[in-house]
C-alpha positions in Angstrom: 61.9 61.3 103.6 61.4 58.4 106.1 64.3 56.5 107.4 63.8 53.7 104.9 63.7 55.5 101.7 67.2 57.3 103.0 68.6 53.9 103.7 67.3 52.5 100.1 69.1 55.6 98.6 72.4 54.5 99.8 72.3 50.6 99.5 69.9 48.0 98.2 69.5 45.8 101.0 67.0 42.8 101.6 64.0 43.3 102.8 64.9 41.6 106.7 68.5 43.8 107.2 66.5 46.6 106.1 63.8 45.9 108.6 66.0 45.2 111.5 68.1 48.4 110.7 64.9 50.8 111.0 63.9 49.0 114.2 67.2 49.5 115.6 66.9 53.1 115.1 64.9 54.6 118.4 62.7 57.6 117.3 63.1 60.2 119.8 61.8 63.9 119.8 64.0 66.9 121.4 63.6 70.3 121.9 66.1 73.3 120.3 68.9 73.5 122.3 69.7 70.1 123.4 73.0 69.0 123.3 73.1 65.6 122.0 77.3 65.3 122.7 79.5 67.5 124.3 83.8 67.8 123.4 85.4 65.0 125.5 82.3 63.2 125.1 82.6 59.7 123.1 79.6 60.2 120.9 77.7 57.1 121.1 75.0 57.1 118.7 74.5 57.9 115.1 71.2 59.9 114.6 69.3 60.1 111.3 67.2 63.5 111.2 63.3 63.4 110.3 62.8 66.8 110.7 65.1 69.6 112.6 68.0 71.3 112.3 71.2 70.7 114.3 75.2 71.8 114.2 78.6 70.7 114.9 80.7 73.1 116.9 83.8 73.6 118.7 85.2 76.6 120.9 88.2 78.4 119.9 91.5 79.7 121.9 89.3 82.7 122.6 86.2 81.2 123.6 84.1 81.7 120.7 81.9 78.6 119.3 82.7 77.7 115.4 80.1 75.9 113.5 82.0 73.0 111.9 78.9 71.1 110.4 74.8 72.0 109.9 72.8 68.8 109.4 69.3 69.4 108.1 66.1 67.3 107.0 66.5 63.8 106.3 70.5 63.5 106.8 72.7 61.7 109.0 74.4 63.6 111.9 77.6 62.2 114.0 80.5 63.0 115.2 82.4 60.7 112.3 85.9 60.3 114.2 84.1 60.0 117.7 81.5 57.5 117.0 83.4 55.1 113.9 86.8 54.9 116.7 84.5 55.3 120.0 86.8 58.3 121.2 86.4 61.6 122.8 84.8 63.9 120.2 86.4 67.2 120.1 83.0 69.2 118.8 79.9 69.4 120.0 76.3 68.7 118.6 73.2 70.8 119.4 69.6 71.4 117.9 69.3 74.4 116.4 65.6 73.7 116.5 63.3 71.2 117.4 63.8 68.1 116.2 62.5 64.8 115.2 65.4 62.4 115.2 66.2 58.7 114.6 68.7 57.3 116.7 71.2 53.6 116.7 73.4 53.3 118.5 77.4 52.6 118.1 76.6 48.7 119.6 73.6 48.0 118.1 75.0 49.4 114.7 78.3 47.3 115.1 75.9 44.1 115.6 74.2 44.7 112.3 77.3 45.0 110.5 78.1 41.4 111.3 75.1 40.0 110.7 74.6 41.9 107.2 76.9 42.5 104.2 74.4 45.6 103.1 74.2 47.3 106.4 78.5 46.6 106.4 77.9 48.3 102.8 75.5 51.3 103.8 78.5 52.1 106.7 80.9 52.1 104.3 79.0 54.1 101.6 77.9 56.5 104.2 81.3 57.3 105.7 82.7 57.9 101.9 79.7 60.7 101.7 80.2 62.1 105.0 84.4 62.1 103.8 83.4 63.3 100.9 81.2 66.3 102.0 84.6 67.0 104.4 87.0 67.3 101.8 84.0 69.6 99.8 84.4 71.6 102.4 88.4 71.6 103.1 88.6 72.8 99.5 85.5 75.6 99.4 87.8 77.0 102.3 91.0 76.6 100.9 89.7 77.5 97.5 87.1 79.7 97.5 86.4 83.8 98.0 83.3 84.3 101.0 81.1 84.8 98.3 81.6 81.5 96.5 81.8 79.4 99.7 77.9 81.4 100.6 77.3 80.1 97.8 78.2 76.7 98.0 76.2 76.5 101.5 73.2 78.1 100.1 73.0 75.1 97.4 73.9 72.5 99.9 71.2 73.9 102.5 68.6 76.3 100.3 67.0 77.3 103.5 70.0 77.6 105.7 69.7 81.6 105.8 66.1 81.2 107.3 66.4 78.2 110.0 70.0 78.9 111.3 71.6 82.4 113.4 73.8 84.3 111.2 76.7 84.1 114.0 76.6 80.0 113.0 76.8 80.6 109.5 79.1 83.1 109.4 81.4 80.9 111.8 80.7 78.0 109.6 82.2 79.9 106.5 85.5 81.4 108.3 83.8 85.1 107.8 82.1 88.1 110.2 78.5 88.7 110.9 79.6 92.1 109.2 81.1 90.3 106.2 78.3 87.7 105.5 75.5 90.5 105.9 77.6 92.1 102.8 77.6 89.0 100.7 73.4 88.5 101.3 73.0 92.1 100.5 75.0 92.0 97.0 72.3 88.5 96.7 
């Protein structure tokens, strides 16, 4: 999915804010393993992915890194509270491989809002889905056995198991390597 057509799937917009939004998105290619922010970082751009696979992640009181977020094929990837309040983010975001991103920044963004109701719209709409998807996730933790939150990131990213390290995943669903090789194996 181009940049457009995920725009268009959010918010009808006319034809001129759409066409200013996509140009004020900078297409840039990266390799696996660049950080795009590090914690105490203000994250400064919001990043629409073409093709790659990226994480959010944070490191505990014992040094380990926890996968908070995956972002995938043709989604949005941010650090929400960093980049909508321009403070320091306390995650990190790093390809997992290489990528193919679209990026706007947190200026050029903030100008288009302004100028255009339906870009003010998409922002809104976007950071509903992106609160939304949050509070899916809160509860799946809250709510859920290991099993049924595998699950639940296995239909939210079918291909997960195959693109991303099993330490991610498994730190992404509050359960051990040990653990999360049980769940696949009963799969």
């Amino acid at each position: 999915m181009k940049l457009k057509k995920f725009i268009r799937s959010v918010v009808e917009m006319p034809p001129e804010a759409l066409e200013e939004m996509r140009q004020a998105f900078k297409k840039v290619v990266l390799p696996k393993g660049t950080q795009l922010l590090s914690q105490g970082q203000t994250c400064k751009k919001l990043y629409f992915i073409e093709k790659g696979l990226a994480r959010s992640y944070y490191y505990n009181e014992k040094g380990k890194d926890v996968t908070v977020w995956f972002f995938s094929d043709n989604n949005m990837m941010v650090s929400v509270e960093s980049f909508f309040q321009q403070k320091p983010s306390l995650y990190q975001m790093e390809l997992l491989e290489d990528s193919t991103l679209q990026a706007i920044t947190y200026e050029d963004l903030q100008k288009l809002f302004e100028k255009y109701h339906s870009v003010e719209r998409f922002g809104r709409l976007l950071a509903i889905d992106l609160l939304t998807d949050l509070v899916e996730k809160l509860n799946a933790i809250q709510f859920q056995t290991a099993k049924e939150r595998y699950a639940f990131l296995i239909k939210k990213y079918p291909d997960i198991a195959y693109r991303a390290p099993l330490g991610h995943i498994a730190s992404y669903l509050g359960i051990t390597q040990e653990t999360l090789s049980r769940i696949r194996a009963d799969i």
